[in-house]
C-alpha positions in Angstrom: -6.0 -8.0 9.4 -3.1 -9.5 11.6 -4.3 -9.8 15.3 -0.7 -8.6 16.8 -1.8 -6.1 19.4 -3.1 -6.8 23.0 -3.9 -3.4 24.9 -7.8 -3.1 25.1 -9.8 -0.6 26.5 -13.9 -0.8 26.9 -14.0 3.5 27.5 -13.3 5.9 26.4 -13.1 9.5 26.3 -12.1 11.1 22.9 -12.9 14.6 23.9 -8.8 15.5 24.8 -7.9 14.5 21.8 -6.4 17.4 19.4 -6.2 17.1 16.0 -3.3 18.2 13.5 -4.3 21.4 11.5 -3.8 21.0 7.8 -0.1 21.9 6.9 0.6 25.7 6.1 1.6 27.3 3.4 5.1 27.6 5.0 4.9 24.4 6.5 4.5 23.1 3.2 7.6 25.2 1.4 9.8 24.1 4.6 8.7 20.3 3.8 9.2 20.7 0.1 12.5 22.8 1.3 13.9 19.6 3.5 13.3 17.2 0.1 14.7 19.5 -2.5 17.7 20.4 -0.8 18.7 16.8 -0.8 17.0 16.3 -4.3 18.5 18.5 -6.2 22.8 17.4 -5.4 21.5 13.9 -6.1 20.2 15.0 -9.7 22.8 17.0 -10.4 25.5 14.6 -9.4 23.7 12.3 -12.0 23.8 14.8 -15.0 27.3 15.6 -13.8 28.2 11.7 -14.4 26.2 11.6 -17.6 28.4 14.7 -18.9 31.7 13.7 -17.9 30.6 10.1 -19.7 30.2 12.1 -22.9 33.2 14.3 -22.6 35.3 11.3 -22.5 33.6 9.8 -25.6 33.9 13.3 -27.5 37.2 13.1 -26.3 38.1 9.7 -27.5 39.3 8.4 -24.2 35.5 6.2 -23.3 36.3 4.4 -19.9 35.9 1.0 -20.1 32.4 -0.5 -19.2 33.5 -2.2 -15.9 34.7 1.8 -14.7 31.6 2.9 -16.1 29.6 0.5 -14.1 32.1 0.9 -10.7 31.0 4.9 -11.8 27.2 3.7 -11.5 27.6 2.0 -8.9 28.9 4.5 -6.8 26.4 6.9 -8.1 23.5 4.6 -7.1 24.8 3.8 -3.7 25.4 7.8 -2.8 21.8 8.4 -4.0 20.2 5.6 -2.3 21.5 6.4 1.3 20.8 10.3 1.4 17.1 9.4 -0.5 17.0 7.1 2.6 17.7 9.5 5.1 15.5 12.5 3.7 12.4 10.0 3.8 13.0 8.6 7.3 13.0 12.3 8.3 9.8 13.8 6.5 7.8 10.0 5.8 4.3 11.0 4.9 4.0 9.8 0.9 7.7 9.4 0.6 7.5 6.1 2.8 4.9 4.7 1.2 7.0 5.9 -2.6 9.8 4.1 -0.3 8.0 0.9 -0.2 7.0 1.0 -4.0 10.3 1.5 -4.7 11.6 -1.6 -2.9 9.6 -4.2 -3.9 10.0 -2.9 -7.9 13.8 -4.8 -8.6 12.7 -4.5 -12.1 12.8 -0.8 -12.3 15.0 0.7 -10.0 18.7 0.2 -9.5 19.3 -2.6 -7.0 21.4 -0.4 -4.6 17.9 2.1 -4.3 15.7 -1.5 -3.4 18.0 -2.6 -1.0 18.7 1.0 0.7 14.6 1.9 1.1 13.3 -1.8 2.2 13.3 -0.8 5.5 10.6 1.4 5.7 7.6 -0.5 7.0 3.9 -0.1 7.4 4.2 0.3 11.5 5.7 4.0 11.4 4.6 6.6 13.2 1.1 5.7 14.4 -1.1 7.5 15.2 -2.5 8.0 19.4 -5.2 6.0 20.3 -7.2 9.0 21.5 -6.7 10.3 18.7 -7.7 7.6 16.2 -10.5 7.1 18.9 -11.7 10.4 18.3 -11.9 10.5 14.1 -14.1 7.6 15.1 -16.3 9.6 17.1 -16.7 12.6 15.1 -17.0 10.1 11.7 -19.0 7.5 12.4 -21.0 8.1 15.9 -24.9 9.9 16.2 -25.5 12.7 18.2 -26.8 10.6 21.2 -24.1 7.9 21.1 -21.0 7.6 23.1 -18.0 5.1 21.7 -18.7 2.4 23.9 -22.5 2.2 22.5 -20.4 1.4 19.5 -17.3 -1.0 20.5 -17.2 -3.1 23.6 -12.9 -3.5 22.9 -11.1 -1.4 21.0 -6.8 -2.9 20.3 -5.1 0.7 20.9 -2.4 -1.0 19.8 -2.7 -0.7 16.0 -2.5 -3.5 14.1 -1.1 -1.5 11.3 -0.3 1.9 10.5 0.7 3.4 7.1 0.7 6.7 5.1 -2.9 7.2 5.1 -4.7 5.1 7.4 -3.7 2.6 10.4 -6.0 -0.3 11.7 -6.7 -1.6 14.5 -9.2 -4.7 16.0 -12.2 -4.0 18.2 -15.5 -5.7 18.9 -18.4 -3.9 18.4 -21.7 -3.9 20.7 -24.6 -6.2 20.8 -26.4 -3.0 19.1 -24.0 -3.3 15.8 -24.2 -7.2 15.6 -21.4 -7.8 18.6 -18.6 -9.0 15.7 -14.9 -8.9 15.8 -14.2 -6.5 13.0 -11.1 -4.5 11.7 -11.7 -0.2 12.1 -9.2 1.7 9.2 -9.1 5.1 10.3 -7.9 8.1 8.2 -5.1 10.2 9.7 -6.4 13.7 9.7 -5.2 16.5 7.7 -3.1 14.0 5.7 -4.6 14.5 2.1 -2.8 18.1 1.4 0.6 16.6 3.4 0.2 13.4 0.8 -0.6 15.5 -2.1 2.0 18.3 -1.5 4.1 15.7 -1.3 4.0 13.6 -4.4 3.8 17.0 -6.5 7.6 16.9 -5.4 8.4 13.6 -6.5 6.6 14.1 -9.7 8.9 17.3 -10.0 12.6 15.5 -9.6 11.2 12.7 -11.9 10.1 15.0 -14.5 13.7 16.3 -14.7 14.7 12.7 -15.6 12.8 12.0 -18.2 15.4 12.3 -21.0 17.7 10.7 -19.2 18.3 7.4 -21.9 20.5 5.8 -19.1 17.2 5.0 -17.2 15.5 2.0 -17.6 11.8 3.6 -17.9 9.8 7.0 -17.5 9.4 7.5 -13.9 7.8 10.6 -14.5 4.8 8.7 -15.8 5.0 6.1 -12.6 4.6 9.6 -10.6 1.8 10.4 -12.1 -0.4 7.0 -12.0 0.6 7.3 -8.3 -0.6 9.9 -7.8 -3.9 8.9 -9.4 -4.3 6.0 -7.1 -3.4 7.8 -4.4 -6.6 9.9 -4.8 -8.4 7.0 -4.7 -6.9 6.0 -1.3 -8.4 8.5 0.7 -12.1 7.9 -0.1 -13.2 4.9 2.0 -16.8 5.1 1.1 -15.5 4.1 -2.5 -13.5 1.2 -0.8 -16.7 -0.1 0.7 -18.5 -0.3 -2.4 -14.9 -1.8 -4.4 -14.8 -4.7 -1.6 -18.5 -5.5 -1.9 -18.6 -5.6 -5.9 -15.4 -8.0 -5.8 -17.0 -9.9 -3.4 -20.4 -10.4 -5.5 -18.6 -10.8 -8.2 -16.6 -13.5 -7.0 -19.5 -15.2 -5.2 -21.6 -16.1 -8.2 -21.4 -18.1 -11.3 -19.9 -16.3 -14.6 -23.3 -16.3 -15.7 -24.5 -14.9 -12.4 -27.7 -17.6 -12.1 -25.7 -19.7 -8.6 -23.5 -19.0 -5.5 -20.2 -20.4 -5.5 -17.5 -20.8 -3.2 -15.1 -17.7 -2.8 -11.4 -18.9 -4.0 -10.7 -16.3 -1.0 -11.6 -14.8 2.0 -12.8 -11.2 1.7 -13.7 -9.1 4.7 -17.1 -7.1 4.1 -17.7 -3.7 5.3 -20.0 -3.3 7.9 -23.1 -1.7 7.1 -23.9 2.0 8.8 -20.2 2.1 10.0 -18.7 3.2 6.7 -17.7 6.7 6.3 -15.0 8.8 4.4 -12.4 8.6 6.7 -13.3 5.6 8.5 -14.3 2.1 7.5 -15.4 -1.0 9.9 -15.2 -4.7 8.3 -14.6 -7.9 9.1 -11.3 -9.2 10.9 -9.4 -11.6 9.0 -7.0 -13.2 11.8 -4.0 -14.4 10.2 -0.2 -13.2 9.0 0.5 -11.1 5.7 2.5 -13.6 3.3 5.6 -11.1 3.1 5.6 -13.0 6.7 4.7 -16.4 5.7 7.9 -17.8 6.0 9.3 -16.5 9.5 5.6 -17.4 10.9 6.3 -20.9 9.7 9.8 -21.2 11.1 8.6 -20.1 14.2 5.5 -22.9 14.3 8.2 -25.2 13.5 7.2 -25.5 9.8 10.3 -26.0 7.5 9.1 -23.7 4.7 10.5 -25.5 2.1 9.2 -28.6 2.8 6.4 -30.8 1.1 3.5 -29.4 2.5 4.7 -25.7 2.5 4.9 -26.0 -1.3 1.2 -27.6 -1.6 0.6 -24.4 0.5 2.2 -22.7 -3.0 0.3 -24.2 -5.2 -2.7 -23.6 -3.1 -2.0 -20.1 -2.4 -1.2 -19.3 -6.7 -4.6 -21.2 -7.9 -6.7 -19.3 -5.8 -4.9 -16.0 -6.5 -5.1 -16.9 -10.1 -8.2 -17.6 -10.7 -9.7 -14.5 -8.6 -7.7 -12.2 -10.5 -8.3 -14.4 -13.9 -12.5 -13.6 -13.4 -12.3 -10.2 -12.4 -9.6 -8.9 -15.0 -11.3 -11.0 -17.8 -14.6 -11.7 -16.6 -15.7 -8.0 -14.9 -12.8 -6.2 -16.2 -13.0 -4.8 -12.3 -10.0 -5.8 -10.1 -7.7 -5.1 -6.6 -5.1 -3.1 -7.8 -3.0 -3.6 -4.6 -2.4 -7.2 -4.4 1.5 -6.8 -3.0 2.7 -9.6 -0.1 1.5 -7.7 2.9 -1.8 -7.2 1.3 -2.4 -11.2 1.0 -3.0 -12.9 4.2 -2.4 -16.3 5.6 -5.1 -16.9 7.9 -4.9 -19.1 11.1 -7.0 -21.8 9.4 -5.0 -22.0 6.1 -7.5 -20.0 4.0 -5.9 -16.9 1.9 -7.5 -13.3 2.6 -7.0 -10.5 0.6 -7.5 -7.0 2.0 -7.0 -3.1 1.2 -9.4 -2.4 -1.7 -8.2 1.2 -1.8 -6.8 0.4 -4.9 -8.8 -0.6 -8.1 -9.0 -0.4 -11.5 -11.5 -0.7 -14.1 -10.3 -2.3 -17.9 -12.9 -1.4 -20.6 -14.5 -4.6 -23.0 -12.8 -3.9 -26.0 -9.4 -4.2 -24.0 -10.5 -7.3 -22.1 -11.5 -9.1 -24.9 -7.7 -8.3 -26.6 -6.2 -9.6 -23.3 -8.1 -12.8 -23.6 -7.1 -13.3 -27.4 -3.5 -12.6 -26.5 -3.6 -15.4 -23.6 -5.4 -17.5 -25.5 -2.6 -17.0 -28.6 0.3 -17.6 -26.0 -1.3 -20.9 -24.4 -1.2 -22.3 -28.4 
């Protein structure tokens, strides 16, 4: 994780802290209210378009394909800005859908990438007391108070996202005294999350015979929301980051240790819990901020050693990924810029194991004939 914070506290007193209820049920019809209301015009403005498109064909006046494309274009740029503005006002799952959306050129128009890349992974955190106190009720015993646990804790977070935010502390002498990285769960954010992507799966579901789009988003919706399940289990995280790690750290045939071609955090052992996981502190910048932290060291980013950097950066990625999709079949599912790390002493880390997937033998072994066919 990035060390960008600098507020630390030694105590603490969690007890103030109140946490959000769950949403209600009319909580949750006012929230889907909010999204559909804005939802709905931007669908029907796009079946409208399609319709008039066809009249003019039955009709035998077609518009030429540069109106047809101004049409589009317009289409695309009215949608984008009023999804833009419904998401900054609700956020929950719709920034992180925001964020997917963004960095995906290949599958959405251009004028929705450029409109939602705005919406970054520092919105909204949550108070320190109260990420303090899902720490407390999570992770401490009984008889322990949350300095018996952390000697600093950064309430400045060094991140904060949809589901989680993260920030660094130093834990006791009693837990090993090590500079680690806490991601805490927001509470009551499962049911928001959920409730939330059951609309998005709706208004893509209503586009899915739509030939003028370039894929099934409908389908995207749904594997979402699959691996969105996974993200709120952090137990299951701990495990994914340890059996990357192991499997990375031995031979293929498992009989020697070898060097890691990156730097993993681990999670730290009795401080793992649904909501909350400790692990190591990787110090360093995400690369989606590689280049602006060279430029501000002084570092022209295109110059001979940045690129060596490059090369660097894409064997080690490639042959991490290359052993666990081929070798394991078991893989990071998440590996997007802000997700690989440029650490302070030119090592790459990878974090956020929330996402993972599993690819069975028989479809391994298919992948590694197709390579293996497209290398000849």
């Amino acid at each position: 994780e990035s060390s960008s914070s600098t507020s630390t506290t030694t105590t603490t007193s969690s007890s103030s802290a109140e946490f959000p209820p769950p949403l209600t049920s009319i909580e949750k019809v006012q929230r889907a209210a909010t999204f559909w209301s804005v939802a709905l015009p931007i669908v029907a403005n796009y079946y409208g378009l399609i319709g008039n498109l066809k009249l003019q064909e039955v009709l035998g006046t077609p518009l030429s394909e540069e109106d047809v494309e101004s049409l589009w274009d317009n289409m695309h740029v009215d949608g984008a800005k009023k999804l833009s503005d419904v998401v900054t006002d609700l956020k929950g799952f719709y920034v992180k859908t925001a964020q997917i959306i963004s960095s995906r050129q290949d599958l959405f128009p251009k004028q929705y990438t450029d409109a939602l890349s705005g919406f970054t992974d520092n919105l909204d955190p949550m108070p320190a007391e109260l990420a303090k106190a899902v720490i407390v009720q999570e992770l401490l015993n009984r008889d322990e108070k949350f300095e018996d646990v952390f000697s600093e804790f950064d309430e400045v977070p060094l991140g904060a996202a949809s589901v989680a935010q993260v920030h660094r502390a130093v834990l006791t002498d009693k837990y090993g005294g090590r500079e680690v990285a806490v991601k805490i769960q927001r509470p009551s954010i499962e049911s928001k999350l959920l409730a939330d992507i059951a609309n998005l799966k709706a208004i893509s579901k209503a586009f899915r015979n739509v030939d003028a789009l370039p894929l099934d988003y409908y389908t995207v919706m749904v594997e979402l929301e699959k691996q969105l399940a996974d993200e709120f289990d952090f137990v299951a995280e701990a495990v994914a980051m340890d059996r990357i790690y192991n499997s990375l750290s031995r031979s293929m045939d498992g009989t020697e240790v070898t060097e890691l071609p990156l730097v993993l955090p681990r999670p730290v052992a009795g401080l793992v819990s649904r909501r909350v996981l400790v692990m190591d502190y990787l110090e360093g910048v995400p690369l989606s901020r590689a280049r602006e932290e060279m430029e501000r060291r002084g570092v022209d980013p295109d110059s001979p050693e940045a690129k060596l950097f490059g090369r660097k950066l894409l064997k080690a990625l490639t042959y991490a990924f290359g052993r666990n999709i081929l070798e394991t079949g078991f893989f990071h599912a998440d590996p997007h810029p802000g997700n690989i790390f440029v650490l302070a002493n030119g090592d790459i880390g990878l974090i956020d194991f929330g996402q993972v997937k599993q690819i069975s033998g028989r479809n391994r072994e298919t992948l590694d004939k197709e390579m293996i066919a497209l290398d000849e």
